[in-house]
ZATI-39656 format. One record per residue (C-alpha): residue number from 1; residue in three letters; chain; x negated, y, z negated. Coordinates in pm, 1 decimal. Example, Ala and Ser with C-alpha at 12.3 -4.5 7.8 and 13.67 -1.06 7.14 Angstrom:
   nr  rest  kette         x         y         z
    1   Ala      A   -1230.0    -450.0    -780.0
    2   Ser      A   -1367.0    -106.0    -714.0
This chain:
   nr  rest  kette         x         y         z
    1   Unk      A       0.0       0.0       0.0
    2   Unk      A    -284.7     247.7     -64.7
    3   Unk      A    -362.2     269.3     335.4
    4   Unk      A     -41.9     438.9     386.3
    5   Unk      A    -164.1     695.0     153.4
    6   Unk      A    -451.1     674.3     293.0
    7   Unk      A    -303.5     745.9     667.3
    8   Unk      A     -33.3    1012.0     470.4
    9   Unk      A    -343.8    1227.4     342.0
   10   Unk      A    -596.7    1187.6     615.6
   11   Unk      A    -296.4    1325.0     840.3
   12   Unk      A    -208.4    1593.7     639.3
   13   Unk      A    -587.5    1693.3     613.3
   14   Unk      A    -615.4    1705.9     997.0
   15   Unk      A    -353.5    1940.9    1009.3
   16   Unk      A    -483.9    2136.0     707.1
   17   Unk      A    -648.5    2492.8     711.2
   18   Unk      A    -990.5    2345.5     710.2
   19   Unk      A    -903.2    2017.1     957.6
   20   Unk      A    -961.3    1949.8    1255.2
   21   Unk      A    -846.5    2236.7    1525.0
   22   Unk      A    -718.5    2013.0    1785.0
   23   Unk      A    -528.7    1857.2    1557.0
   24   Unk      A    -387.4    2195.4    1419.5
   25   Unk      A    -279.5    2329.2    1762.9
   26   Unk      A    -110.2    2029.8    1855.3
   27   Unk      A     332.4    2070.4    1872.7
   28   Unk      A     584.6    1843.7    1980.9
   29   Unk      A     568.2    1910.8    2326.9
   30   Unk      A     173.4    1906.3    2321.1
   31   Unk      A     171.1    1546.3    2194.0
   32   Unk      A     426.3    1404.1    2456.9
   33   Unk      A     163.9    1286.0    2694.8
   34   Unk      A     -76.2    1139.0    2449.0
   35   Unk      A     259.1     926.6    2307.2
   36   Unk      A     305.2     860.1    2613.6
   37   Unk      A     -64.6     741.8    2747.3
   38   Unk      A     -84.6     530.4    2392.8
   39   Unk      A     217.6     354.8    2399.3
   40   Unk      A     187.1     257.5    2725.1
   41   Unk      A    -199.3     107.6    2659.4
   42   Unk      A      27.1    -109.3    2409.0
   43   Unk      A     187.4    -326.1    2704.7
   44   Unk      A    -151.0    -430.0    2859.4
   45   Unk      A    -285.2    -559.5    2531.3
   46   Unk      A      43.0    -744.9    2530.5
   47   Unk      A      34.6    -905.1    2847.8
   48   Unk      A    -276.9    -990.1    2883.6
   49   Unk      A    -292.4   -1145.0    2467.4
   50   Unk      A    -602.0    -922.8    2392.7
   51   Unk      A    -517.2    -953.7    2041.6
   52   Unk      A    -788.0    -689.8    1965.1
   53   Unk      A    -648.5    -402.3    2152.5
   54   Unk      A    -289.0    -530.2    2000.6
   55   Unk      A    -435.4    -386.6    1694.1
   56   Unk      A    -585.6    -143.6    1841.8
   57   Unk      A    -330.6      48.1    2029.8
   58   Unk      A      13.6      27.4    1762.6
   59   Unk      A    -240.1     162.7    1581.6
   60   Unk      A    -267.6     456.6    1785.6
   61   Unk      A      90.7     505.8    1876.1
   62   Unk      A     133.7     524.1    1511.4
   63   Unk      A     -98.6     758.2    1432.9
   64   Unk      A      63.8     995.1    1707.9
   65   Unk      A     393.8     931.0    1524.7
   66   Unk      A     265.3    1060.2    1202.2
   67   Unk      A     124.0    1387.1    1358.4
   68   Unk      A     467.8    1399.3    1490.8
   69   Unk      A     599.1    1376.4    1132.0
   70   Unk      A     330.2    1597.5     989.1
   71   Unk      A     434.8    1885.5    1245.1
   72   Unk      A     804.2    1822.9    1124.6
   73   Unk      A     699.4    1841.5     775.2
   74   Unk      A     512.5    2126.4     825.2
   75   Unk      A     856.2    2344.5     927.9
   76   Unk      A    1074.3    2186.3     713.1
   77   Unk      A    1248.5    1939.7     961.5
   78   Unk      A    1180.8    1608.2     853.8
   79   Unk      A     904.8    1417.8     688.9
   80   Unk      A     749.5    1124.4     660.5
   81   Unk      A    1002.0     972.0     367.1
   82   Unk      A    1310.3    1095.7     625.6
   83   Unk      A    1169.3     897.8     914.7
   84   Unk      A    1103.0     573.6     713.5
   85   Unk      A    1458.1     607.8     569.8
   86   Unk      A    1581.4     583.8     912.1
   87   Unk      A    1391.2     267.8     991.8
   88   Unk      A    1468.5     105.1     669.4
   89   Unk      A    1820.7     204.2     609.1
   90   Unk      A    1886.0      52.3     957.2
């Protein structure tokens, strides 16, 4: 459980004051092509069973997801909590 921490505070940090700037200028609409570009490297690793790029790439598409989330957080949308509410409460 403490990697999702982990992932919640390295995140946050990125998009912090002193984080990365990339990762501070990044919006919504920036992100849509990287989302894009990741989650389609998933399908590869799929077909072809490269079982290390499987863990690989989810792990990128996540990782998008939870800048998405930061961003959201960040204007007082939606957060991280709201988002896994919606998957679990499915």
């Amino acid at each position: 459980m403490y990697k999702y921490q982990d992932l919640i505070n390295i995140t946050a940090k990125l998009r912090s004051e002193g984080g990365c700037p990339w990762d501070r200028a990044q919006t919504h609409e920036s992100l849509k092509p990287y989302l894009a570009e990741e989650a389609g490297e998933v399908l590869p690793a799929i077909d072809s069973k490269d079982m290390e790029n499987l863990c690989e790439e989810p792990g990128d598409v996540l990782f998008t997801g939870m800048i998405h989330s930061q961003i959201a957080a960040e204007a007082g949308d939606v957060n991280l909590e709201d988002v896994l509410d919606g998957i679990c409460d499915q």
